[in-house]
C-alpha positions as CSV (number, residue, x, y, z in Angstrom):
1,X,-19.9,11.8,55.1
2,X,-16.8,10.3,53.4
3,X,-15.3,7.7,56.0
4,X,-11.3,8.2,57.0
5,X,-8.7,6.0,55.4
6,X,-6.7,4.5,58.2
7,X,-3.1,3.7,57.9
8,X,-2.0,1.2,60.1
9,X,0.7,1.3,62.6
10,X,3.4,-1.1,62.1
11,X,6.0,-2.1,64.9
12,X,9.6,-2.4,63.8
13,X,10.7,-4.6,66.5
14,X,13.9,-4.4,68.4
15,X,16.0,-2.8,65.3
16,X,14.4,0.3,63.5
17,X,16.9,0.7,61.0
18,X,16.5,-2.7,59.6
19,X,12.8,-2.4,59.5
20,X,13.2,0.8,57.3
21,X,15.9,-0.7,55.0
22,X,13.7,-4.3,54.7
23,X,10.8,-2.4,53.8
24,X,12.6,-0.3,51.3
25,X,13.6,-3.4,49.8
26,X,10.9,-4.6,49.6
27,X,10.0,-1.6,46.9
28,X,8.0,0.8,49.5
29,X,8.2,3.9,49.2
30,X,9.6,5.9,52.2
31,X,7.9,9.2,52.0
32,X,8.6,10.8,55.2
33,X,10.4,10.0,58.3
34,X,11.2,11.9,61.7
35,X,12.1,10.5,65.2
36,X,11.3,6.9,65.0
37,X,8.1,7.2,62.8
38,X,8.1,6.9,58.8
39,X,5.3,6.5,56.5
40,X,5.7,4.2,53.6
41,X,4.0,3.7,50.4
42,X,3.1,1.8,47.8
43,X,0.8,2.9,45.1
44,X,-2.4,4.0,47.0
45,X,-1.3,1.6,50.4
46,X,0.5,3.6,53.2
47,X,1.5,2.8,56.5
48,X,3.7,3.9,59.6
49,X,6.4,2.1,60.7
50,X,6.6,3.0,64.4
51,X,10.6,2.6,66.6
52,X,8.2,0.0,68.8
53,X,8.6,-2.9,70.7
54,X,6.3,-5.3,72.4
55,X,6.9,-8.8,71.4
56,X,3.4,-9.7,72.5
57,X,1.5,-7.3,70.7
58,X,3.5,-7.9,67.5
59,X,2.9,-11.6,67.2
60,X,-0.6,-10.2,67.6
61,X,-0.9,-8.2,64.9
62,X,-1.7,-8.7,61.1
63,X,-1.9,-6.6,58.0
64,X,-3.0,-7.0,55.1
65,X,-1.3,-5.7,51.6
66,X,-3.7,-6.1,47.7
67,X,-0.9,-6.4,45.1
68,X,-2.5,-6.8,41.4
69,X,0.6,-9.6,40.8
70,X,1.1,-12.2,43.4
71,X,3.1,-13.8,41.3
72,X,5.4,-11.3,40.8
73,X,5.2,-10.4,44.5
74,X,6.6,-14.0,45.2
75,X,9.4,-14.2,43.0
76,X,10.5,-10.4,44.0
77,X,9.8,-11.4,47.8
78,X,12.0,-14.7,48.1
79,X,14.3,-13.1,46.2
80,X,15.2,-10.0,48.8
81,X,15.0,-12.3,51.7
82,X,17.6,-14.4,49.9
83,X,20.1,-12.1,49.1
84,X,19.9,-9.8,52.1
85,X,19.5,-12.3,54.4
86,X,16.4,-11.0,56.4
87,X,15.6,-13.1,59.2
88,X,11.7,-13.2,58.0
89,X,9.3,-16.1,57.2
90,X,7.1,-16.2,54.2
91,X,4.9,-19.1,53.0
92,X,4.7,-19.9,49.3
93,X,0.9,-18.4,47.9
94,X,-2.2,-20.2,49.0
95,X,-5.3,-20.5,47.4
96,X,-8.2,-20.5,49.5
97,X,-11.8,-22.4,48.4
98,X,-13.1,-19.0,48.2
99,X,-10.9,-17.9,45.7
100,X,-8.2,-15.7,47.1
101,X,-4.8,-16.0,46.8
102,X,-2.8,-15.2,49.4
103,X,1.1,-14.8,50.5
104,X,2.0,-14.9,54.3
105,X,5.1,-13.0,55.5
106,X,6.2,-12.6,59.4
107,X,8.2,-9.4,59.0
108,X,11.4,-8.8,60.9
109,X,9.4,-7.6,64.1
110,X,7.0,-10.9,64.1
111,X,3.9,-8.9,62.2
112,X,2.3,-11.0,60.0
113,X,1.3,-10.0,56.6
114,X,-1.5,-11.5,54.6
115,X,-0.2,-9.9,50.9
116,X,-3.0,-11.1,48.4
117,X,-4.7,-9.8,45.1
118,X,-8.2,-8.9,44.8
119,X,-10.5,-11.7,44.1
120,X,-11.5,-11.6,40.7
């Protein structure tokens, strides 16, 4: 039996629009959306973004996104939160003992995003 692929659910906090068009920006794909739910993409990664709001379970909740070119992912990241002035926080790449590499963004809704590339 081949397991399901789970997409996770993610909250877009008090404004949906500005989830959506953050998101977008960010280079994900928007690939369907219908009554406060779209699915985004990015090569084989999807996820929903849900018209949510909890404030406790979002600064709960984590996801995590395997780019091949943190690097690239950095530059591309500061630079859309600079020039569209999204109220986010992101944390230059870290590099744990273990070897992984790792960005950390709190999205516009207070999700927290662990972006890394696979440990080589």
């Amino acid at each position: 039996m081949k397991a399901a692929k789970l997409r996770p659910f993610i909250p877009s906090g008090e404004d949906y629009s500005l989830a959506q068009r953050f998101f977008e920006d960010l280079g994900f794909e928007k690939v369907y959306s219908d009554s406060g739910l779209s699915i985004f993409r990015i090569g084989e990664q999807e996820f929903f973004l849900q018209n949510f709001h909890n404030q406790e379970f979002q600064n709960n909740y984590m996801v995590e996104l395997v780019v091949e070119d943190l690097d690239g992912w950095w530059t591309h990241i500061q630079t859309v939160v600079r020039e569209k002035e999204y109220p986010v926080r992101i944390k230059e790449p870290t590099v744990y003992p273990w070897g992984k590499r790792e960005i950390n963004l709190i999205d516009l809704s207070g999700v927290c995003w662990h972006i890394s590339e696979p440990i080589k």
